[in-house]
N, C-alpha and C positions, 0 to 999 in steps of 0.2 A: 811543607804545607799539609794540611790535614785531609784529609782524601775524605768529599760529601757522598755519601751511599747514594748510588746512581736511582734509585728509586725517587728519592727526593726530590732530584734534577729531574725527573722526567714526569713528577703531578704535575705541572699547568699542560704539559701536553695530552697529558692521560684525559685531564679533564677538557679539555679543547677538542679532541676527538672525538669521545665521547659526546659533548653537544653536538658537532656535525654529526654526528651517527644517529644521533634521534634526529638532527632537520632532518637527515635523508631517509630514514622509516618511518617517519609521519605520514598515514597513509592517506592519498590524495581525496577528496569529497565527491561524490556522487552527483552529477551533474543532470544525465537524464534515464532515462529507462525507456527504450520503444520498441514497441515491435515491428514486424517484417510488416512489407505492404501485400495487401491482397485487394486486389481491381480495382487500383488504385486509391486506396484506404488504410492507413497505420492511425495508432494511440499511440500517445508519446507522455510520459510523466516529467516534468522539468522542477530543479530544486535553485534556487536562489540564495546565495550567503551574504552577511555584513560582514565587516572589515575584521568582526570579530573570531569567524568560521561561526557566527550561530545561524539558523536555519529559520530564512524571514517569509520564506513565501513556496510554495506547493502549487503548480499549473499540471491541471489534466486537457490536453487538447486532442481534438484528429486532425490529421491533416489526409487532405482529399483533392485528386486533379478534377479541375472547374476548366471548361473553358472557359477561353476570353471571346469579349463580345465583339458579333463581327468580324470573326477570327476563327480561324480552324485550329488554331495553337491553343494547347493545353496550358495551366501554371497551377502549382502547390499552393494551397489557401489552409491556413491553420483558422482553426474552429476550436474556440477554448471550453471546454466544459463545464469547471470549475476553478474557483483559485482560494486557497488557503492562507492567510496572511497571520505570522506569527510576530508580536508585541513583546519588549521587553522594557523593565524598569534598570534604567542603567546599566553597570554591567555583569547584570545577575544571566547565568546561562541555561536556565528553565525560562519560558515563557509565561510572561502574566496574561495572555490573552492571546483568543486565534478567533480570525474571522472566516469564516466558509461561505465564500460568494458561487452559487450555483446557477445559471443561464440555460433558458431554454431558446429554443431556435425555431422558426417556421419552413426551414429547409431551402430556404430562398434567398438569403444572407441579411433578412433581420431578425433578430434578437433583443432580448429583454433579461433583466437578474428576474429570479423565480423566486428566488429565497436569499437571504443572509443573515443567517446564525451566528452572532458574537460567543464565543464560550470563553466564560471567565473563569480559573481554574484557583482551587481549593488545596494547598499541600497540607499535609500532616507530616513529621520527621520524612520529610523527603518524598512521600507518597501523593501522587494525585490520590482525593478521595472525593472527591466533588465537580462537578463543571455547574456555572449557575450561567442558562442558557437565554440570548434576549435573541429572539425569531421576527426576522420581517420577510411574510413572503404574500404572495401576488395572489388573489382572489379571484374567481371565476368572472366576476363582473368589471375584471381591473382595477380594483381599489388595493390598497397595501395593506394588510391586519397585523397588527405587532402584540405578542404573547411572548411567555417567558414559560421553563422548565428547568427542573434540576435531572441532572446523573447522577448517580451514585455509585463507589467502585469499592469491592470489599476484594483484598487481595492479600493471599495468603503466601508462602515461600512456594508453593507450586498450583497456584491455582486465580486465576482473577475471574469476575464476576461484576458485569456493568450493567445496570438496569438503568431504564429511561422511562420515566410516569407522566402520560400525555395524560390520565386518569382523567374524566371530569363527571357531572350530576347523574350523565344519561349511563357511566358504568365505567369498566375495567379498559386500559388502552394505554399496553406497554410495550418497549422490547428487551431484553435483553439478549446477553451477549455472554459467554463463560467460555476461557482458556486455560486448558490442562499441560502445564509446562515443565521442564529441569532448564537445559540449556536452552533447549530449544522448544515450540509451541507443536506439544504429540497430538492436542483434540482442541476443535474449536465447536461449538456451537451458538445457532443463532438464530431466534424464535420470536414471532410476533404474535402476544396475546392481544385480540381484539372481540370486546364485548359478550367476555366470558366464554368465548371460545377459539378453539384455537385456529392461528392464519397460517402466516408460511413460515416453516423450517427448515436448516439449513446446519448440515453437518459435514464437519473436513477432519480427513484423519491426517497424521502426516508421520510418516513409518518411517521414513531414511532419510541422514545428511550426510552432507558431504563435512569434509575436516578443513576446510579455508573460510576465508572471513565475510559474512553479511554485513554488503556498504553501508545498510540500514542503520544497523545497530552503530556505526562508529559519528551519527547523528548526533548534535547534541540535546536532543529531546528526545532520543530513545530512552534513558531513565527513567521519561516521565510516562512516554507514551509506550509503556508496554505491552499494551491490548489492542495498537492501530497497525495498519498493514497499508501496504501498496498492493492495490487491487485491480486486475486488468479482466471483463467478461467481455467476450468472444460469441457474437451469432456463429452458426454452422457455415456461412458465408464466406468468413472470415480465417476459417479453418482450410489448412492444404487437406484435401481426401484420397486417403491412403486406399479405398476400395470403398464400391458402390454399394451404401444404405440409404434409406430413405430415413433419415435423423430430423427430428425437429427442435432439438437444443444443441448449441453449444457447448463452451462450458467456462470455468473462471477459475485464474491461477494468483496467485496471493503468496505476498512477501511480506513477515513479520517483520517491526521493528526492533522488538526485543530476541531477536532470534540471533546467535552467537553463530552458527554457520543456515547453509545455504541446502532449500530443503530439496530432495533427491525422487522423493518419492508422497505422491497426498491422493486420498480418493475424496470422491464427495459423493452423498448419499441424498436423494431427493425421495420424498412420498411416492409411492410406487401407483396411487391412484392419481396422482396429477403430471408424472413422468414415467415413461418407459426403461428408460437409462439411467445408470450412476454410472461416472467417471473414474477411470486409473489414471495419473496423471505420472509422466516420468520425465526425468528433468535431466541434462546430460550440459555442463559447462566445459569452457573455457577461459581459463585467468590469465593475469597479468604478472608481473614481477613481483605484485603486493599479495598475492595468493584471494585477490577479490574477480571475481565473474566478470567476464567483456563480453560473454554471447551465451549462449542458450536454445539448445531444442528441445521443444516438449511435445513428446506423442502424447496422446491421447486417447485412451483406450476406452472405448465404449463398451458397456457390459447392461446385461439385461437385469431391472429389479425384481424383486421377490427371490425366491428362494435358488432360481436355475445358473442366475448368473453366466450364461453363453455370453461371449462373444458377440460383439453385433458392428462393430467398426471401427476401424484406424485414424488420429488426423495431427497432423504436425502442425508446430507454430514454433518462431521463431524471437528471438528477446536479444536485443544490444542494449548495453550498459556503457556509459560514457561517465566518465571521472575530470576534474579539474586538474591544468596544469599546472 
């Protein structure tokens, strides 16, 4: 009998391994993101998927101990901040639309929507370049006002750029937004032009990563959304204090979603006549089997603005990352 080159005999198993080998490094979804609790107060970011793994819904809550009435016993009450609700047309895996429902609170457990932004997104070969934006939000006399604006995103192989034109008769009323990137996002800025002069700005540098994988990016609207971030601000409250200052900010640490690893080190720069302080932000993980972050400390280095840059005080915060099974 003719002797079959054992290779031959052994492709449906080569190839059959090979499939389990990619089920089993298919890397698990991103589930929530929250931070430690301080006096009884965390932020929790929560991500929702369809049957597809596409990415339908985005909740920012706190959760806060209430007690109960009549009761000396404590209980956990989640307080939602906002919710993001991503649209698809069949089974296309960019989103045709996202709705931003954002809630305000009168601290006493009722609440109202303040605002809800439908954005209906615009691609060019693959590029967002547009959002055409329809606004219903809540008026000082409680009536609803609904208006509409565009975005517009000019995005180059290392650089994006998102301007927003609230513009109207009485003058100039914009923001934009500009990211300087390779793999990963090195400068962000973020500036409000209002009526011809300028409002508040906001700059982040980001100097060091780490070499394992951002959960963000393995999203499937990171593509699309590569100038949005998961953003967490922090009162000075909120903050563990590493040594006695008298601080009157905080500060805010941020996760790109186009970002291919996990950033290590970011300062942030604030106007030196409407803050005393710019921020060192340092960032120290722990991963899983999939080389993706399950926990997070970040000191926070307080430094004096203008030119002297002393030292002025310490504060830690603490980040859990929770993945799907």
């Amino acid at each position: 009998m003719k002797k079959i080159p054992l290779f031959i005999i052994l492709i449906p198993f080569i190839a059959f391994a090979q499939k389990n080998a990619t089920k089993k490094t298919s890397l698990p979804l991103i589930e929530s993101i929250c931070t430690d609790t301080i006096k009884g107060k965390y932020q929790e970011t929560v991500f929702a998927y369809d049957r597809f793994n596409r990415l339908i819904r985005i909740v920012n809550r706190n959760g806060y101990l209430q007690k109960s009435n009549n009761s000396s016993s404590v209980r956990w009450v989640l307080d939602t901040n906002s919710i993001q609700k991503f649209g698809y047309v069949l089974n296309q895996t960019v989103p045709a639309y996202n709705k931003t429902i954002i809630y305000e609170s009168n601290g006493v457990g009722s609440k109202w929507i303040a605002s809800a932004d439908t954005y209906y997104f615009k691609y060019e070969h693959g590029i967002r370049v547009m959002d055409s934006v329809v606004v219903k939000q809540k008026s000082s006399n409680g009536k609803t006002v609904t208006g509409s604006y565009n975005t517009i995103y000019e995005q180059t192989d290392t650089t994006i750029r998102r301007v927003t034109d609230f513009s109207d008769s009485n003058g100039s009323d914009y923001y934009v937004d500009y990211l300087l990137f390779h793999e990963n996002v090195i400068k962000e800025d973020n500036s409000h032009s209002l009526r011809s002069h300028a409002g508040w700005t906001k700059n982040f540098t980001y100097t060091k990563f780490d070499n394992k994988i951002n959960p963000l990016a393995q999203l499937n609207i990171a593509p699309i959304f590569v100038n949005e971030k998961i953003s967490f601000s922090f009162e000075k409250e909120e903050l563990i204090r590493l040594n006695e200052h008298d601080e009157e900010e905080g500060t805010e640490v941020n996760w790109h979603f186009r970002n291919q690893n996990n950033v290590l080190r970011s300062t942030s720069l604030r106007d030196q006549r409407a803050s005393e302080a710019n921020d060192i932000n340092s960032f120290s993980y722990t991963y899983n089997q999939y080389q993706l972050p399950v926990y997070c400390t970040i000191y926070v280095k307080k430094i004096s603005t203008g030119s002297s840059g002393s030292f002025r005080s310490g504060f830690l915060k603490h980040i859990s990352f929770r993945y799907k099974k």
